[in-house]
C-alpha positions in Angstrom: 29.8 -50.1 -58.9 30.4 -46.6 -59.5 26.5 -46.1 -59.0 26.4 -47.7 -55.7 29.2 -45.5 -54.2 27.7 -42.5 -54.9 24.3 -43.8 -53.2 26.5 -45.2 -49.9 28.5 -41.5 -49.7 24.5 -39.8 -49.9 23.3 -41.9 -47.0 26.7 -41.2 -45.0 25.5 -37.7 -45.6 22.5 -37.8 -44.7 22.6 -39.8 -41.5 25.0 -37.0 -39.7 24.1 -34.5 -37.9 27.1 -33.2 -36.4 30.3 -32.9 -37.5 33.8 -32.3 -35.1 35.2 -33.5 -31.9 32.4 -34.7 -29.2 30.8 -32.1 -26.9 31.3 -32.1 -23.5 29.0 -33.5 -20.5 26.9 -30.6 -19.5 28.2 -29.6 -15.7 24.7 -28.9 -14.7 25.1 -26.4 -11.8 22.4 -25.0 -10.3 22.1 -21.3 -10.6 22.9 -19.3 -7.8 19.8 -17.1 -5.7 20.5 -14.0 -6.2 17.2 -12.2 -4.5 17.1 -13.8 -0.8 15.8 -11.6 1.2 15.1 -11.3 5.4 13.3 -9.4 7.6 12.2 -9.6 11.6 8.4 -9.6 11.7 7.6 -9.8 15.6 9.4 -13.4 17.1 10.0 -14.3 13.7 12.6 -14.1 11.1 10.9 -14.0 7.8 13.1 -15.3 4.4 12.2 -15.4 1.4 14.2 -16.1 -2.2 13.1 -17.2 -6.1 14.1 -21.1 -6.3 16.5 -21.3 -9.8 14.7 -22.7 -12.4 18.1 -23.1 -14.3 21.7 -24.6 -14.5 24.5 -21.9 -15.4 24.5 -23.8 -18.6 20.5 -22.6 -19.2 19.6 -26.0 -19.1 16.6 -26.9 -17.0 17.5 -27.8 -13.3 16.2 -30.9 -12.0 15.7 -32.1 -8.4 17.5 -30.3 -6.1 18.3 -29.6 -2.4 18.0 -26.0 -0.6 20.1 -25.4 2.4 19.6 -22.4 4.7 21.6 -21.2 7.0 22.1 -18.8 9.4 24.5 -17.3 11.9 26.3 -14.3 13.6 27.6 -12.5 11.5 31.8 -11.5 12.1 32.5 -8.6 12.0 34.7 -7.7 9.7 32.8 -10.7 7.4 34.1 -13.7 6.6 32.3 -16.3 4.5 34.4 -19.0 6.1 34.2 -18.5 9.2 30.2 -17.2 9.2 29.9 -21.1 7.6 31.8 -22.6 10.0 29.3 -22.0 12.8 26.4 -21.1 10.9 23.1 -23.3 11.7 21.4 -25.0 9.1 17.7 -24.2 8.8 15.4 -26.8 7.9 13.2 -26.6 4.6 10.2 -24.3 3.9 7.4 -23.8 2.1 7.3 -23.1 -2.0 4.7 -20.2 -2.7 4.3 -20.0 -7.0 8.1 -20.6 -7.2 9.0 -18.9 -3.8 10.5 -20.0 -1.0 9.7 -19.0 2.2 11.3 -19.2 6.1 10.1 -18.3 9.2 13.0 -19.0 12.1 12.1 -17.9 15.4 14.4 -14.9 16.6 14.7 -15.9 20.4 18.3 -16.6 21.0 19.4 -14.0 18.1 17.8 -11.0 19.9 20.9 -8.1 20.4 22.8 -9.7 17.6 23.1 -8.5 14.1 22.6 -12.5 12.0 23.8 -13.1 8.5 22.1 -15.7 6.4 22.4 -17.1 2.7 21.2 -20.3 0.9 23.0 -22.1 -1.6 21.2 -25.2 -4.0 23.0 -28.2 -4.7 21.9 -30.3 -7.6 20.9 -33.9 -8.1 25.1 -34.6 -9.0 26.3 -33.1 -5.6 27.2 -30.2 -7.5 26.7 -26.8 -5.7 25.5 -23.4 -6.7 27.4 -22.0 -4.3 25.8 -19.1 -1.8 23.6 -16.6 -2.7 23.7 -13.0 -1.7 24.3 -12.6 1.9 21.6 -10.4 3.7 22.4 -9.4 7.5 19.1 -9.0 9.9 19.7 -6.9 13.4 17.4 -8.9 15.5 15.7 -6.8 18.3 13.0 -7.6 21.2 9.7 -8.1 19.1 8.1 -5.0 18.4 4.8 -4.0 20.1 1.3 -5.6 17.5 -0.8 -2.6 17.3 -4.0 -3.1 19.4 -7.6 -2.1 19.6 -7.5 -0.7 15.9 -10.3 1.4 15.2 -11.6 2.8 11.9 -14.2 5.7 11.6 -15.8 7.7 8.7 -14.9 11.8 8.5 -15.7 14.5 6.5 -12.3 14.5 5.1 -11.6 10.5 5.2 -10.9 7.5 7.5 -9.9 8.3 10.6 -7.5 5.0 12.0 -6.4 4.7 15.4 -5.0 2.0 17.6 -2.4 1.3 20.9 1.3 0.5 20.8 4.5 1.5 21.8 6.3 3.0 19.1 7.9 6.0 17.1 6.5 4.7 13.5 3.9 2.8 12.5 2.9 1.3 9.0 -0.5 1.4 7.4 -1.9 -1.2 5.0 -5.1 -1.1 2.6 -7.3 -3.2 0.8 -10.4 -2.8 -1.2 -12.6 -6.4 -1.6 -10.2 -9.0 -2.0 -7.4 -7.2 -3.4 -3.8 -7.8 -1.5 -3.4 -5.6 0.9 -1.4 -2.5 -0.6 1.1 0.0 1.9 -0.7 3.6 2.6 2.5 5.0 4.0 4.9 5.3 7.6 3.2 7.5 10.7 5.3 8.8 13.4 2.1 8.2 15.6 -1.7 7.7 15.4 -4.5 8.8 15.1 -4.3 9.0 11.2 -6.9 9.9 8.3 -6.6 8.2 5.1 -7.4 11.2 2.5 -8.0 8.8 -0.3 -11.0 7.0 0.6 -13.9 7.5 -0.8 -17.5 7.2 0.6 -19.5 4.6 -0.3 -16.6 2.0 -0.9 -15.5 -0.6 1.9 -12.0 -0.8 2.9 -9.6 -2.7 5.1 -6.7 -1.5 6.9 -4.2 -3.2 9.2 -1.3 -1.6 11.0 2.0 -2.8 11.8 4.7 -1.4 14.1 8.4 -0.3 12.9 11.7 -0.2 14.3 14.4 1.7 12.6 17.5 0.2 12.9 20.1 2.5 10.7 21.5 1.7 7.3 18.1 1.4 5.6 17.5 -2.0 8.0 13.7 -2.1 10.1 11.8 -4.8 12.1 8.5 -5.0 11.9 5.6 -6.1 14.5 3.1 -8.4 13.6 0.0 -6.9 11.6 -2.7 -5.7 13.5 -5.9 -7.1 13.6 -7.8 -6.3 10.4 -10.8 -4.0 11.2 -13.1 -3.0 7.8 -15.2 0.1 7.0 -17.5 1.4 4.6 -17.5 5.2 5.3 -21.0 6.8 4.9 -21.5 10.8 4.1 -23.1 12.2 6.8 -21.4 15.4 6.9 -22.6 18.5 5.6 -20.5 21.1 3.7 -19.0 23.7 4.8 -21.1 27.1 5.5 -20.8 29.9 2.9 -19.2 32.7 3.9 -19.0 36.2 2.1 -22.4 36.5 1.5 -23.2 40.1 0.5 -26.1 42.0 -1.3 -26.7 44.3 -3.4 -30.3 45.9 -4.7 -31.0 47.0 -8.4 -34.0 48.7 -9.5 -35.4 45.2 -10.4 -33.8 42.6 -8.2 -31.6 41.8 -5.2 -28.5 40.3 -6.3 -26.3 38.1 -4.2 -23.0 36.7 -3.8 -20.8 34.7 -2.0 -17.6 32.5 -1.5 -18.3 29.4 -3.2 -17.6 26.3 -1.2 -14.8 24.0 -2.6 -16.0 20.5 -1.7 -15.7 17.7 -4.5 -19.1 16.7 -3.6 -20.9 20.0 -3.5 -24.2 20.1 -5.4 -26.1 23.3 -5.4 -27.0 25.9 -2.5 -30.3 27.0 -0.9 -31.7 30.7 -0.8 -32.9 31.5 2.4 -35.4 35.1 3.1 -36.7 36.6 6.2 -38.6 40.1 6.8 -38.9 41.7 10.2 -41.4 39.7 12.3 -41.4 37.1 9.9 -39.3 33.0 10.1 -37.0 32.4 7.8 -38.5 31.1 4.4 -36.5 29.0 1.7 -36.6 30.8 -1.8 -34.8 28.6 -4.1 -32.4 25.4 -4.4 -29.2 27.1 -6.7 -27.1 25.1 -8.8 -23.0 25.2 -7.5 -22.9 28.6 -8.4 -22.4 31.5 -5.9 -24.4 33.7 -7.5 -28.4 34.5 -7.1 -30.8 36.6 -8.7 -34.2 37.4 -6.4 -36.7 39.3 -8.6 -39.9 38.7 -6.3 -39.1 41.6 -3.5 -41.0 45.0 -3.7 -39.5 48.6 -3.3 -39.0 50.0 0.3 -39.2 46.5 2.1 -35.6 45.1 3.8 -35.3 41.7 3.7 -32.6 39.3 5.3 -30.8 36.6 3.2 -28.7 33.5 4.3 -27.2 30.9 2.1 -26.6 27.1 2.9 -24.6 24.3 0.8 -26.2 20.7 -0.5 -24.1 18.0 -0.9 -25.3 15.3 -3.2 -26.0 13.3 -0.5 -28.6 16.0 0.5 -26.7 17.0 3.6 -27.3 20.2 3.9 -25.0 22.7 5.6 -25.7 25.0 8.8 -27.1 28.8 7.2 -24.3 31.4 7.0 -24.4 34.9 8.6 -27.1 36.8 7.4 -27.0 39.6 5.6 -29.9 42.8 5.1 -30.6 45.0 2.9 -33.7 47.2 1.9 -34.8 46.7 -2.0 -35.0 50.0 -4.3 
């Protein structure tokens, strides 16, 4: 007997895995959005926010509704009141766990609208609302037109029509997203950091400032693509002087500063005689011309050679008579 008690109290301990009062239900609340996020983007009002994944508990959220709404915001605000007359919006799309509005802005335009979104979970049970975000809604701003792109010696050279005080810029290369250059107060503009040989695409967007770090935006531009070509020659040298030594007529000059410079050419002329190329130099501005004879003057001239082989205009000549 005593045998068989001591087996019955090791299965009772065995078989339990928790000891104490019973837990709780789990409330399963849906976590609030804390990230929503609006913007005016020509007629449109453009929202976006991260759908919870979670319950404030940490427990995974199942189905759930999403309810959107905006209105005018009261001034000073009021979250009862903005809900009272706020309009629901209906549903959007989900993008990779993002949601994503697009409410027309006619009937907003001249008023500054509040919106938030709260999630409400399976058990009626509410997340509440989400960070409010207020959008001053203006006439739609002007889509840049007729965007043109060109290739320059010292980048791409955009240009395009709209009324405006500040335009954005927008980049691609292949079929990378589209990445922001920077804010113009006005066009044309050159893009410094492009790179011959490479094909880009740009797209421009009007801006309205509207105070306290708040813009609209246009919509984007049509897209226009380039792939800029080097057909431009270096500068000229300048500076070129000479000087004779009993063996040689040394040269010198201001060396050009272009990233693509290669080398320069040597250039010779005598009196009643066309000008004559006497050597390809490396990027050096420096030259050494030992084939010249005592009592002759001769003319030199220098040009740059990109390596492209675009080769620059010759630079002011300059005379001297050899030793």
């Amino acid at each position: 007997m005593r045998i068989m008690l001591v087996a019955l109290a090791g299965l009772g301990a065995a078989g339990c895995g928790y000891i104490g009062e019973p837990l709780p239900p789990l409330a399963n609340v849906p976590a609030r959005v804390t990230d929503l996020a609006a913007i005016q983007r020509g007629s449109r009002i453009v929202v976006s926010f991260t759908l919870p994944r979670l319950t404030t508990e940490g427990m995974p959220l199942k189905a759930h509704a999403l309810e959107l709404r905006i209105g005018a915001a009261p001034d000073p605000f009021r979250e009862d009141e903005w809900a009272a007359s706020a309009t629901r919006v209906p549903a959007g799309p989900v993008e990779g766990g993002t949601a994503i509005y697009e409410l027309p802005a006619v009937g907003w335009t001249g008023k500054t609208v509040a919106l938030a979104v709260r999630v409400t979970g399976v058990n009626a049970k509410s997340s509440g609302w989400s960070n409010f975000v207020t959008v001053g809604v203006v006439a739609p701003p002007e889509t840049p037109a007729g965007l043109q792109a060109e290739a320059t010696a010292n980048g791409v050279r955009l240009s395009w029509h709209a009324a405006g005080q500040d335009f954005r810029i927008f980049r691609r290369t292949s079929d990378d997203p589209f990445i922001r250059l920077g804010d113009v107060a006005e066009g044309p503009w050159i893009d410094p950091s492009a790179s011959f040989g490479k094909r880009y695409t740009y797209r421009v967007q009007t801006i309205v400032k509207l105070g306290e770090n708040r813009e609209a935006e246009s919509d984007p531009s049509g897209d226009i693509s380039i792939t800029p070509e080097d057909r431009f020659p270096p500068a000229v040298p300048t500076g070129l002087a000479a000087v004779s030594t009993p063996t040689s007529v040394e040269l010198t000059w201001d060396g050009d500063t272009e990233p693509d410079l290669a080398g320069y050419r040597i250039y010779r002329a005598e009196s009643g005689i066309p000008w004559e190329k006497v050597a390809d130099a490396p990027a050096i501005p420096s030259y050494s011309d030992h084939r010249v004879e005592r009592g002759r003057t001769y003319r030199y001239a220098i040009t740059a050679v990109d390596q492209s082989g675009t080769e620059s205009s010759r630079s002011t000549p300059t005379e001297i008579a050899a030793e």
